[in-house]
C-alpha positions in Angstrom: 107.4 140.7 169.4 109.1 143.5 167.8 108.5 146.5 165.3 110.8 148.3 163.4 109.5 151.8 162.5 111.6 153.7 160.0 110.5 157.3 159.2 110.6 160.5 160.2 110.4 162.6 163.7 107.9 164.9 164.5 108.9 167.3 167.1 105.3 167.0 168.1 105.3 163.5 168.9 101.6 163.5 167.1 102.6 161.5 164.0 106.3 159.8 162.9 107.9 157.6 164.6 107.3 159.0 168.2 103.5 157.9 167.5 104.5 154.3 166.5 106.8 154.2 169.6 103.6 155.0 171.3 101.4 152.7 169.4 103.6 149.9 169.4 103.8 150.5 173.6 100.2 150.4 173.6 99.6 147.3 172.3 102.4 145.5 173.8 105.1 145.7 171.2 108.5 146.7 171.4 109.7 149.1 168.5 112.6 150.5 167.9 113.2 153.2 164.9 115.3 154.2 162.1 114.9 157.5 161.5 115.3 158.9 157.8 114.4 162.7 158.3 114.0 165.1 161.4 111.1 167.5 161.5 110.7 170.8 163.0 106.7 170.7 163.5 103.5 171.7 165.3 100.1 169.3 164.9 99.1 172.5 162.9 102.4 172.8 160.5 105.9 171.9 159.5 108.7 174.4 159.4 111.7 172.6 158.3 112.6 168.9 157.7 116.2 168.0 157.7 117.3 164.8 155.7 119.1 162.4 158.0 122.2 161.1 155.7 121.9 158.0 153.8 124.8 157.0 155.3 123.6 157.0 159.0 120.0 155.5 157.6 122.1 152.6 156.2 123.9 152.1 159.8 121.0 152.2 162.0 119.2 149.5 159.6 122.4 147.1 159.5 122.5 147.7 163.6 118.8 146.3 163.8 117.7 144.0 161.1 120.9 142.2 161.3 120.1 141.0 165.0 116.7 140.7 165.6 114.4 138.5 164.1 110.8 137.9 164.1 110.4 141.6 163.3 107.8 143.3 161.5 108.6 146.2 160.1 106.8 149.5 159.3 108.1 152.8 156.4 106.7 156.0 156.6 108.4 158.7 155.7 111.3 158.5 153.4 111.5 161.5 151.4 114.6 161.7 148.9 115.5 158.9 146.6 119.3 158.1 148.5 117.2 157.1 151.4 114.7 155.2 149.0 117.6 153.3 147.8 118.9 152.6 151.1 116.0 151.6 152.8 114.8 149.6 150.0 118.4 147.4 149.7 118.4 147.0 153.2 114.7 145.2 153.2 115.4 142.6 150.5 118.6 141.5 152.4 116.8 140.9 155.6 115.7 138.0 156.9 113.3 137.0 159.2 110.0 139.9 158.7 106.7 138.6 159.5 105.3 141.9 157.9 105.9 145.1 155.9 103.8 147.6 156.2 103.8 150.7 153.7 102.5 154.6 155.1 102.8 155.9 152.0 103.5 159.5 153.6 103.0 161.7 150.6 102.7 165.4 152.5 101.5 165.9 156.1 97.7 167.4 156.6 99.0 171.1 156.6 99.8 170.3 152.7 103.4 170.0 153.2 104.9 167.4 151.0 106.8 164.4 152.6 108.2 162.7 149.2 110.1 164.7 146.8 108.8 165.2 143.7 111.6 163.4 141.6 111.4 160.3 144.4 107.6 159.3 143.6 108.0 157.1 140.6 110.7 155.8 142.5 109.0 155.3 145.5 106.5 153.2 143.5 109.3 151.2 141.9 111.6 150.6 145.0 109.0 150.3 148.0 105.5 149.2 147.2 106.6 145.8 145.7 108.0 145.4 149.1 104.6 145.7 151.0 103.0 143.3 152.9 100.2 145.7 153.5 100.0 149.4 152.1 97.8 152.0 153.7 97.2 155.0 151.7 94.6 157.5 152.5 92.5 158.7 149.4 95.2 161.4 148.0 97.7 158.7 148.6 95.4 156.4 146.5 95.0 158.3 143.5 98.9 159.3 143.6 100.0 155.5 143.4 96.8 154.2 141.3 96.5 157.1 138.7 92.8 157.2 139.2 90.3 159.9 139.9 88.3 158.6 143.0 84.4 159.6 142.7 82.6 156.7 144.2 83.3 153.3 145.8 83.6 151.5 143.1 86.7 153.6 142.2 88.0 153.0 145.6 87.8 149.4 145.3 89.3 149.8 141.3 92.5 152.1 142.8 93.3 149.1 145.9 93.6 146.7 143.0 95.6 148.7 140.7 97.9 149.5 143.7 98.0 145.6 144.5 98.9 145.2 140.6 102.4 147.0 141.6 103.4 144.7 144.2 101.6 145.4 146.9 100.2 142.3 148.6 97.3 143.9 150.3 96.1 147.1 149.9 94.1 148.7 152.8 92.5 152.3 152.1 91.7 154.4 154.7 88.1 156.3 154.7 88.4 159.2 156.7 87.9 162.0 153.9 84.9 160.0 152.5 81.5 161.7 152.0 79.4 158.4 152.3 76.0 158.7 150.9 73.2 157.3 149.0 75.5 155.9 146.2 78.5 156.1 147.9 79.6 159.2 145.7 82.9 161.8 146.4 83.1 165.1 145.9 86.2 167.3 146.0 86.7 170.5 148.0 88.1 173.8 146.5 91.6 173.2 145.0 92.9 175.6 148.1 91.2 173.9 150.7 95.0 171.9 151.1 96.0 169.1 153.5 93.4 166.6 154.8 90.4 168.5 154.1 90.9 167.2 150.5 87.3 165.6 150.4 83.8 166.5 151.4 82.1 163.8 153.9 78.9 164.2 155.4 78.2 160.5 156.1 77.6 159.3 159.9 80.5 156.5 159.2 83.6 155.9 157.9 84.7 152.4 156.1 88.5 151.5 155.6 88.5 149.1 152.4 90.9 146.1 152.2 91.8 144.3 149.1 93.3 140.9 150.1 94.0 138.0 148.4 91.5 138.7 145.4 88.6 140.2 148.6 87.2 143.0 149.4 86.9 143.7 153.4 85.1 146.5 154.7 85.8 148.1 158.3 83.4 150.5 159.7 83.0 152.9 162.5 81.1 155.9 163.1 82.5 159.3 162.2 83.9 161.4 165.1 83.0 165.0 164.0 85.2 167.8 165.0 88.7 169.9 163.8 91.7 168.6 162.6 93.2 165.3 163.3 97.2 165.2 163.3 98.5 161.3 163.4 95.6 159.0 163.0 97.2 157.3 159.8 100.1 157.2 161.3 98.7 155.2 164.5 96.4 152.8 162.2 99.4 151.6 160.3 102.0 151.3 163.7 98.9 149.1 165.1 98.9 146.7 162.1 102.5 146.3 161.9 102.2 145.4 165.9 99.4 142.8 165.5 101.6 141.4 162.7 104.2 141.2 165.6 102.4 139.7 167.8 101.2 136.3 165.2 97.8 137.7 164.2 96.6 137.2 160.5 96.6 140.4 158.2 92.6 140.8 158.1 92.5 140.6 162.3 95.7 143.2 162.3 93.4 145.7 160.2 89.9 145.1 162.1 92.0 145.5 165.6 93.9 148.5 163.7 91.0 150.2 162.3 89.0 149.7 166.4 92.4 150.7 168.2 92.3 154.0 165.9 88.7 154.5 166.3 89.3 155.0 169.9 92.2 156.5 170.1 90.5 159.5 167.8 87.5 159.8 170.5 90.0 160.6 172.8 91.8 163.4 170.9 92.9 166.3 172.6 94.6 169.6 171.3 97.9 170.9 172.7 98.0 174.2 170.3 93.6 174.7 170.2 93.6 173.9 167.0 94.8 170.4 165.6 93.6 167.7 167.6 96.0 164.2 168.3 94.5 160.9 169.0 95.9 159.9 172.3 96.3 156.4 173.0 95.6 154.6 176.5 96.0 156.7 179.3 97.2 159.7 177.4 95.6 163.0 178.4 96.1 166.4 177.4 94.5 169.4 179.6 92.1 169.0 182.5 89.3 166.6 183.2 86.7 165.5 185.7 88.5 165.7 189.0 86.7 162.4 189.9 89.0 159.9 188.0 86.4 156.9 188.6 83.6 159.2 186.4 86.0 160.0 184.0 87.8 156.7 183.4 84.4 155.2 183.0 83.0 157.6 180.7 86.0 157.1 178.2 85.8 153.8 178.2 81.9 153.9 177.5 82.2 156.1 174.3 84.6 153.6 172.9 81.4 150.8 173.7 79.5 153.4 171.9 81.2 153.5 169.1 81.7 150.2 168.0 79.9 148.4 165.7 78.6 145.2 166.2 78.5 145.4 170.3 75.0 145.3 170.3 75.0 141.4 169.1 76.6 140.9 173.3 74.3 143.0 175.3 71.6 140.7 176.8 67.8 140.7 177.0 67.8 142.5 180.5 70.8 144.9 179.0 74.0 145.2 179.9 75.7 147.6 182.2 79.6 148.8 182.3 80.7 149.9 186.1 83.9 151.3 188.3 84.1 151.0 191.9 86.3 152.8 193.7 89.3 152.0 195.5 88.1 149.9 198.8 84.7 149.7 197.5 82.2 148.1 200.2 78.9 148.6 198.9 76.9 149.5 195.3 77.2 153.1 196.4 81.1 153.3 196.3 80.1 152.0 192.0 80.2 154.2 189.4 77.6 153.0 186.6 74.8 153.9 183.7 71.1 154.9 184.8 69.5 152.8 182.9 72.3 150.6 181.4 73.5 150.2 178.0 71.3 149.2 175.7 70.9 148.4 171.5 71.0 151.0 169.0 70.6 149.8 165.3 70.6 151.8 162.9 70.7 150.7 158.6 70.4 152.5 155.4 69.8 151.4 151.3 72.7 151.7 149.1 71.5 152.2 145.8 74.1 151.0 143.7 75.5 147.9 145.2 71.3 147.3 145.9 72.1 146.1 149.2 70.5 147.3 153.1 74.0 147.6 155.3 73.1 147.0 159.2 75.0 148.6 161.8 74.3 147.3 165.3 75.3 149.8 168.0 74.5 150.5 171.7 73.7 153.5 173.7 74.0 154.7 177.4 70.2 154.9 178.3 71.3 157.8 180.7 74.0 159.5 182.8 76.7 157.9 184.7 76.1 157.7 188.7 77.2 156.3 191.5 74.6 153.5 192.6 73.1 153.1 189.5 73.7 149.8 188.8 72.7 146.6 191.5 73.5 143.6 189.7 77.1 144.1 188.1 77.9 146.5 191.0 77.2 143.7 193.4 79.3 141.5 191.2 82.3 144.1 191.9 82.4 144.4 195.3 81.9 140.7 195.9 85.0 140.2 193.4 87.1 143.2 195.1 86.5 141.0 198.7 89.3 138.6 197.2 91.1 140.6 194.6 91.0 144.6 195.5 92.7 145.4 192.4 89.6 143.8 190.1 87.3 147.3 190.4 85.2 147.0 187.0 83.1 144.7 185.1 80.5 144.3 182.4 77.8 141.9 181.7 77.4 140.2 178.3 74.6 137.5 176.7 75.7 134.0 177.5 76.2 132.1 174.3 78.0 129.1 173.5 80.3 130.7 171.0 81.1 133.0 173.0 82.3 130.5 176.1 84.4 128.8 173.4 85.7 132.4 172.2 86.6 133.3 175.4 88.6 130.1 175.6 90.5 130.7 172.9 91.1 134.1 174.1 92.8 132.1 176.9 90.6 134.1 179.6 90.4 132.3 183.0 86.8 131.3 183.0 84.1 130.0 186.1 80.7 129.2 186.4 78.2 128.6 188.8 74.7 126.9 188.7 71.9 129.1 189.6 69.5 126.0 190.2 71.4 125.3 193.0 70.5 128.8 194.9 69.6 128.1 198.6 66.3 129.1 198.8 67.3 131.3 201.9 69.1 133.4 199.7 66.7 133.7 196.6 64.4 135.4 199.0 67.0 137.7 200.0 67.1 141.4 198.0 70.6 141.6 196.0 72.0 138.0 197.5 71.6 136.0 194.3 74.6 137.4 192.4 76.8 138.2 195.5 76.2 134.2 196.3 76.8 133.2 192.6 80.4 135.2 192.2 81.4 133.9 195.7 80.6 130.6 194.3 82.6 130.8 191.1 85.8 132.1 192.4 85.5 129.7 195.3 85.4 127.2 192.7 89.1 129.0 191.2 90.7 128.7 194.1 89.2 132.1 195.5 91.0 134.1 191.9 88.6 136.2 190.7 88.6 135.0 187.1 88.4 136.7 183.9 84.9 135.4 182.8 81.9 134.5 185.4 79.3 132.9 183.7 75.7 131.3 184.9 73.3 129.1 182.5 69.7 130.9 183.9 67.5 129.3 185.7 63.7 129.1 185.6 62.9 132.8 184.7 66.3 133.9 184.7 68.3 135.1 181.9 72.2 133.4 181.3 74.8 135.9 182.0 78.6 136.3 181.5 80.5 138.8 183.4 83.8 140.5 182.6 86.0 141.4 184.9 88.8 143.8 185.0 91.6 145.9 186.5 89.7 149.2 185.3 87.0 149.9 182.7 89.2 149.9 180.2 90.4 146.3 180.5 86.6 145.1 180.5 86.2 146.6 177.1 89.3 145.5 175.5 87.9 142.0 176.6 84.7 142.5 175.5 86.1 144.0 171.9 88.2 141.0 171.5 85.1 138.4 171.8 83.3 140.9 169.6 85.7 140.7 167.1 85.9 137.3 166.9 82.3 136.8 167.8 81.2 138.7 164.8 83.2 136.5 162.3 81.5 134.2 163.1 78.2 135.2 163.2 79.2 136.7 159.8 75.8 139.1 159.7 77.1 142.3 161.0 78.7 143.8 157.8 82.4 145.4 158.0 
């Protein structure tokens, strides 16, 4: 699994190829990079970009896409037409791609511009026909579609315009959008510059893909707040690395458009101004000196932020927890008061006459140690055999979802709640402690991935999710989601 990443650097390491380097890492994938122009930059600003020759830009392509296959590849900045021309002879000759994906990086959000002006037409000659996948933001969109976007249905009219000059999908990003009753656009002042470029007032922001002759719509709630420096950048390095990996194009852009989603509510600002997403375990600045808190409460605003996890939380709710290390009792288990529970939440669009539901969930209250008996218990017995497995989340018990998480290739055990000794029903916080002990007995004392029960005569079925740390439960949980939902087809993207 490898990506190719051929652009610029930034200095800053907030966008460019530093950030798909980062990206790539992130989720697995090994990228290496051809880089076409070297930046002198802040997340704020760009003080001077030197071309890299055409010459060298040819070298370092022959040096990689004549040896590796299997590759997909990702272009961002390319800024002069002798690089265009390079870049663009070097693709057609290679063999092997599962994926090109277009940033079409037409200036950076200070307002500096990234593509000469005597390269555009070029640019739209040369490298969109190229795409697998092109990812213009809204500027970006009217630049390569000629179109004045005021509404949706302009958005949707510029991804098939683009699509009519090569491009095999088209994916526009939403992030500038003012979303409101009838979806219109309005334009700040003509000085505003960079990506302030549009008004938006609307609680969330949808990424549009045109594929194949369909419309797809991504969603996620808007994450107020200053300047973002990168996010494009990082939404495009994650597609071309699910391409990588195998996964179909409309997967790569819903785990692309999550992974982005989550790496923005953990932006951070290293010059108090411009924020950059950070990815993984990226920090910038100080936080909670107790890591368990604060690795928990990242991990549940991503939860909270993404649409559709409402369809897995159960009857009785669900709960996320973190023990800490050597953890012997609920009290060393970091968890909600109150657990996490649904939050839906629709609205009327007027011109496409149609309700859009957006199904959500909420921490009912703050994040404490002891607050949770049931999954906590579920921990600690699961750290008695494997220390390392400190966190876990409980989901509804469905069928689907046991064959999803087969797919997913998660180890999986169960155990029969029927068959309870009576001894310990009676006993205060025993039933679940005896039902994990049971299940990973039954794996040859692993803890596994999934524990599921059935119910029993009053009792709701359960599946818990375990993981190394908080984080690793809800990149589980987002992947049955994801699939979860496509199959269930009713929460809208």
């Amino acid at each position: 699994m490898y990506v190719v990443s051929i652009g610029g650097s930034d200095s800053s390491s907030g966008a460019g190829v530093q950030a798909d380097i980062r990206t790539c890492s992130a989720l697995g994938v090994y990228c290496m990079s051809v880089i076409t122009a070297v930046t002198a930059q802040n997340p704020s600003s760009i003080i001077k970009i030197k071309q890299i020759d055409a010459d060298v830009v040819r070298a370092q392509l022959s040096a990689l896409l004549s040896g590796v296959h299997g590759l997909a590849v990702k272009i961002s900045m390319l800024y002069s037409k002798s690089i265009i021309d390079v870049v663009a002879d070097a693709l057609k000759h290679a063999n092997g791609n599962v994926g090109v994906v277009v940033d079409p990086v037409l200036r950076a959000g200070s307002g500096r511009y990234l593509l000469k002006r005597d390269a555009r037409s070029y640019y739209m000659e040369k490298i969109v026909p190229l795409a697998t996948i092109i990812t213009p933001n809204l500027m970006e969109a009217e630049w390569l579609s000629s179109i004045r976007i005021r509404s949706y249905d302009d958005v949707c009219r510029a991804a098939e315009k683009i699509s009519s000059l090569g491009a095999k999908s088209v994916v526009i990003k939403g992030g500038h959008v003012k979303k409101g009753e009838g979806g219109r656009l309005r334009r700040r002042k003509k000085n505003s510059g960079g990506d302030d470029y549009y008004y938006y007032d609307g609680e969330y922001v949808t990424d549009l893909l045109y594929h194949h002759g369909r419309f797809y719509r991504f969603t996620n709630r808007r994450i107020e707040g200053s300047r973002l420096h990168g996010a494009g950048t990082i939404f495009s390095a994650a597609i071309a690395a699910e391409l990588a990996k195998g996964n179909d194009l409309v997967s790569a852009v819903r785990i692309a458009s999550i992974f982005t989603h989550i790496a923005i509510i953990n932006s951070s600002s290293i010059d108090g101004s411009t924020r950059i997403p950070l990815i993984g375990n990226e920090s910038i600045g100080n936080y909670d000196s107790d890591d368990v808190i604060t690795t928990l409460r990242r991990a549940i605003d991503i939860l909270q932020f993404t649409n559709g996890i409402a369809l897995l939380i159960p009857e009785s709710q669900s709960n996320l927890v973190f023990a800490k290390a050597g953890a012997e009792s609920r009290d060393d288990v970091a968890g909600i008061t109150g657990r996490i529970v649904r939050y839906e939440h629709g609205y009327y669009h007027s011109k496409c006459n149609k309700y859009h539901h957006y199904e959500y969930a909420r921490a009912a209250g703050p994040i404490r140690y002891g607050a949770s008996k049931h999954v906590a218990d579920a921990v600690v017995t699961a750290m008695r055999y494997n220390a390392s497995i400190r966190s876990a989340m409980n989901i509804r018990y469905d069928d689907a979802i046991l064959d999803i998480c087969k797919g997913l290739g998660f180890s999986i055990a169960s155990y029969d709640r029927s068959k309870e000794p009576e001894h310990i029903k009676k006993m205060e916080g025993m039933s679940v402690k005896w039902g994990i002990e049971q299940a990973v007995i039954s794996s040859a004392s692993r803890v596994p991935d999934v524990v599921y029960h059935t119910g029993d005569w009053g009792k709701e079925p359960m599946m818990i999710v375990f993981g190394h740390d908080p984080m690793d439960v809800v990149n589980k949980v987002i992947s049955i989601l994801i699939r979860y939902k496509d199959r269930k087809g009713s929460v809208k993207e």
